[in-house]
N, C-alpha and C positions, 0 to 999 in steps of 0.2 A: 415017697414024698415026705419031707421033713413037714413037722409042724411048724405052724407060726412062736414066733418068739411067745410067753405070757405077756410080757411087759408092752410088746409090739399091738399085740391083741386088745390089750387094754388102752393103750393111746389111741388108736384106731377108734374105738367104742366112743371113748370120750369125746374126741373130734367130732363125729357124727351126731352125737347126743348135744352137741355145741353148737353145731347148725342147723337141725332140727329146730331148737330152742329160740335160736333169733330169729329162722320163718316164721315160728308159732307167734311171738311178742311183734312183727310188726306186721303180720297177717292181723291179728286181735286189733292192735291201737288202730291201723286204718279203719275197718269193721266199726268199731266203738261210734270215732268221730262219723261216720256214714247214717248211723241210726239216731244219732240223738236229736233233739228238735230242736229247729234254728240250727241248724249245722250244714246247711246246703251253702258252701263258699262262694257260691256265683251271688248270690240276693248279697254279700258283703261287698263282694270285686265291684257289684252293677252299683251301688250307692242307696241311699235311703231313698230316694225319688226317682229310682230307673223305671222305663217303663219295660213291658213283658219283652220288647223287639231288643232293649238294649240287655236286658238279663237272659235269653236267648243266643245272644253274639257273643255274651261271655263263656256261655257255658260250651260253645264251638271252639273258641278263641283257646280257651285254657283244658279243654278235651273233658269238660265234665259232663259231657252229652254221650260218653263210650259206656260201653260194658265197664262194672266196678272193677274185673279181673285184669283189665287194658289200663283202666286208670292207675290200680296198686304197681302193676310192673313199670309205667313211668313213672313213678314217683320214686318208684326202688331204685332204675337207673339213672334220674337225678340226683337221687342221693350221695349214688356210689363213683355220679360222674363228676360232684362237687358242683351243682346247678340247679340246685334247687331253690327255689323261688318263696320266700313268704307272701302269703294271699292279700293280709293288712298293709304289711308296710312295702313289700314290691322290693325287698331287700335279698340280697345270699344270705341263706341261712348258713352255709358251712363258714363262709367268711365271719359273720355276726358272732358264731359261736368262737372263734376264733380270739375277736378282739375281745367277750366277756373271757375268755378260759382263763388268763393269767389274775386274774381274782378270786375263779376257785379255787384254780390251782395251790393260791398261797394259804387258801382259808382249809383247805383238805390236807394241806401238807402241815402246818401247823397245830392243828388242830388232833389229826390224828397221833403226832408223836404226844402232844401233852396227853390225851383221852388215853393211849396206851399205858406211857409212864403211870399216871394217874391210877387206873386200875389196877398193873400188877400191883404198884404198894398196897394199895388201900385191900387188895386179896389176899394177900400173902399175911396182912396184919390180922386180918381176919380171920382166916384160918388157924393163926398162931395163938390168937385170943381165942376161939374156941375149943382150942385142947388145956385147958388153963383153971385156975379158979373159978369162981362164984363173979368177982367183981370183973374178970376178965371177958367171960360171959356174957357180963351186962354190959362191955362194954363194944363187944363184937354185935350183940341185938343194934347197939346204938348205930355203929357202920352200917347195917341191915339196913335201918329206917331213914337214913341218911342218904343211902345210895337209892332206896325204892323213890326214894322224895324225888332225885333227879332224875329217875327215869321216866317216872309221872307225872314231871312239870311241861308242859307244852313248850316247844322252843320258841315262839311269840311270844310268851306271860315273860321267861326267862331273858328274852333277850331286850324287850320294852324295860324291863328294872334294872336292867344294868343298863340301858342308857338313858334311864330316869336319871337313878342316883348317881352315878360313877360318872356321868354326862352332864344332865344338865342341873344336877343340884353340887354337887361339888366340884364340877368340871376337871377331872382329870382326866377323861380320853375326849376325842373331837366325839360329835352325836352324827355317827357313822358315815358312809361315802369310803370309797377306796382311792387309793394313792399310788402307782406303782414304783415298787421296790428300784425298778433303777431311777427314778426321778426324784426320788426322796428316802431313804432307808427308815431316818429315824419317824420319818411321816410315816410310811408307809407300817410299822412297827406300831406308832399307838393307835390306830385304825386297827388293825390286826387284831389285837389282844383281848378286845370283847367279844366277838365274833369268836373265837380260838374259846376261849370261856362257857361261851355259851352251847356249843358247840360237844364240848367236852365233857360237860356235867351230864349231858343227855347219854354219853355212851360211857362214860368210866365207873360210874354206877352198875349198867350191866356186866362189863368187863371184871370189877370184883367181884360180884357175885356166882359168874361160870370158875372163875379162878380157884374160889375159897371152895367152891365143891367139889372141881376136881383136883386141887390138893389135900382135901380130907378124904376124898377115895384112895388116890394113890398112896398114901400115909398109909394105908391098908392092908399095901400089897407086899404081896411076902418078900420078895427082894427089897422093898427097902427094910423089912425086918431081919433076913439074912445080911443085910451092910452093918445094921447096928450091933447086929451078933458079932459081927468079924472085929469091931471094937473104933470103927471109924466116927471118928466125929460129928456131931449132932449137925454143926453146920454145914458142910461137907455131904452128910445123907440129904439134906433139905436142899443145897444148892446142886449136887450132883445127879440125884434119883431123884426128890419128889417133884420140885420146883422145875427140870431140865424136860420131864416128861407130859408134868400139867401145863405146860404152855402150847400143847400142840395145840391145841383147840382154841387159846387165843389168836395165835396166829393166822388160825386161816377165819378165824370170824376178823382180825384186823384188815388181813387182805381183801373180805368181801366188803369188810364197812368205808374202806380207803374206798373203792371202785365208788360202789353209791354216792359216795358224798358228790366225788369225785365228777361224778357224772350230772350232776345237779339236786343227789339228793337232799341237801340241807338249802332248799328253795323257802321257807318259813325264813331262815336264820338271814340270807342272804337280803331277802325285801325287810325286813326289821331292821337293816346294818345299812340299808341302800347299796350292796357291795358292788350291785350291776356285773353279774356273774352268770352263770349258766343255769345255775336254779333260780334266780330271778327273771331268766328272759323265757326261764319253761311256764313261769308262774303266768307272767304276761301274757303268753301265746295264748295259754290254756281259759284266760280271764276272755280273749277275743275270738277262742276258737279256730285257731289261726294252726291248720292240720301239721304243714311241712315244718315248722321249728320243733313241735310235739313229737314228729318222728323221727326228726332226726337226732334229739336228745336223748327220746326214749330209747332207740338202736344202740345209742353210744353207750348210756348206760347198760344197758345188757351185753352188748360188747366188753365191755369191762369187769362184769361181774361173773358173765359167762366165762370170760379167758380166764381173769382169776382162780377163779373154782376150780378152769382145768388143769389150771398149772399145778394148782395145789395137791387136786387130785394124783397127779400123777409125780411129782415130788413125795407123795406120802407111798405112791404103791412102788417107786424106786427103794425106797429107806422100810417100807413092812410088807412083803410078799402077801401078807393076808390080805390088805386091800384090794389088790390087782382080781381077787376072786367074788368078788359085790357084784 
């Protein structure tokens, strides 16, 4: 009997480790909202003046009177059946999320190509300034403290001062709210670009920083010193070896930071901008305890960041046999 492909073996692993991962994160979030206090949803469905008989009927009515393991599997196949119900507002949550996504969408897709752009330069200059002078030195620390500053600034502080000043002391952008791009382009465009801003400083920061390090390692390695030997041009070694190989790691940190956003992580950026997005309607839920939007953003999220990973994963063990053996 022939053995399994390695490669085969390896997609296999990953998938399982894929689904694994998403029981565990919405096994955990249901759990979570079950234990904390004030979080029994029927005392919410019944009203501030229910009496025990009408908060009773609800907990019949909506099945929070079953075993917790009876309640998590309907809730899972609401989810998966597109019927799941918000507790507060008695809305679809899959639909809900639907009409916010094209807000994130455009805030995640923007935002991510400038944060990209943004990091490779500011790395690359970085690293260049640290194989350099004295004054180039000081001027690569400068990019250092520069980029720490935006990684350390909270996306509130960052995003309240630029619709301070850019808003409402010299009004050049509107003071937030979204627009969509087929009703208005050029609207929907200066709405965008603080949000895109804000957005961007918090991750371009990190992004030079992994950059500048792993092109001063790979700067190290003997191949690119055997290219320089062979008499190939400095620009050339830097864009073909150093720069071609130190991006893998941005890459797949791009692709997990796109899922996240994507998924509602920039929920601070989104309520600061009013953008009425998918991190703003997890912020809300989470503000009224409101379980079914909480899960179903949280799944989506980890659905995204989990697939990513696995793509990546196995894009990276297609192109370097050593991974496939992790």
């Amino acid at each position: 009997m022939r053995a399994a492909h390695p490669m085969l073996t390896f997609a296999v692993r990953r998938l399982v480790a894929m689904v694994l991962v998403l029981f565990a994160i919405s096994v955990l979030t249901f759990l979570i909202f079950q234990v904390i206090p004030d979080g029994d949803p029927a005392l919410r469905l019944a009203g501030k003046f229910a009496t025990p008989q009408e908060i009773k009927d609800v907990r019949i009515q909506w099945g929070f009177n079953q075993p917790i393991w009876v309640q998590y599997l309907r809730m899972m196949e609401q989810i998966f059946t597109g019927k799941v119900i918000s507790y507060t507002q008695q809305v679809n949550v899959v639909r809900q999320i639907g009409e916010d996504l094209p807000a994130t969408i455009s805030l995640t897709v923007g935002a991510s190509v400038l944060w990209l752009i943004a990091g490779v330069a500011l790395g690359v200059v970085g690293a260049l300034l640290a194989r350099r002078g004295r004054v180039a030195r000081a001027a690569d620390r400068l990019l250092g403290a520069v980029a720490m500053t935006g990684i350390s600034m909270p996306a509130f502080l960052l995003g309240d001062l630029l619709l301070f000043y850019l808003g409402f002391k010299l009004h050049v952008f509107p003071l937030g709210g979204y627009v969509p791009l087929t009703e208005d382009p050029v609207g929907w465009l200066t709405h965008m670009i603080l949000p895109w801003i804000s957005v961007t400083v918090l991750f371009a920061g990190f992004y030079s920083r992994v950059l500048r390090a792993s092109i001063l390692d790979t700067m190290g390695e003997s191949y690119v010193a055997t290219a320089r030997a062979k008499g190939i041009s400095p620009r050339r070694v830097m864009v073909s070896h150093v720069l071609r190989n130190s991006l893998l790691p941005i890459v797949s940190l791009w692709g997990l930071d796109f899922a996240a956003v994507l998924g509602g992580g920039a929920l601070l950026t989104e309520t600061v901008f009013n953008l009425k997005g998918v991190g703003q309607y997890a912020a809300e839920s989470t503000q009224r305890l409101d379980i079914p939007p909480i899960m179903v953003i949280t799944m989506l999220t980890a659905f995204l960041v989990v697939v990513l990973s696995t793509v990546t994963d196995l894009v990276q063990a297609a192109l370097d046999p050593r991974v496939r053996l992790r």
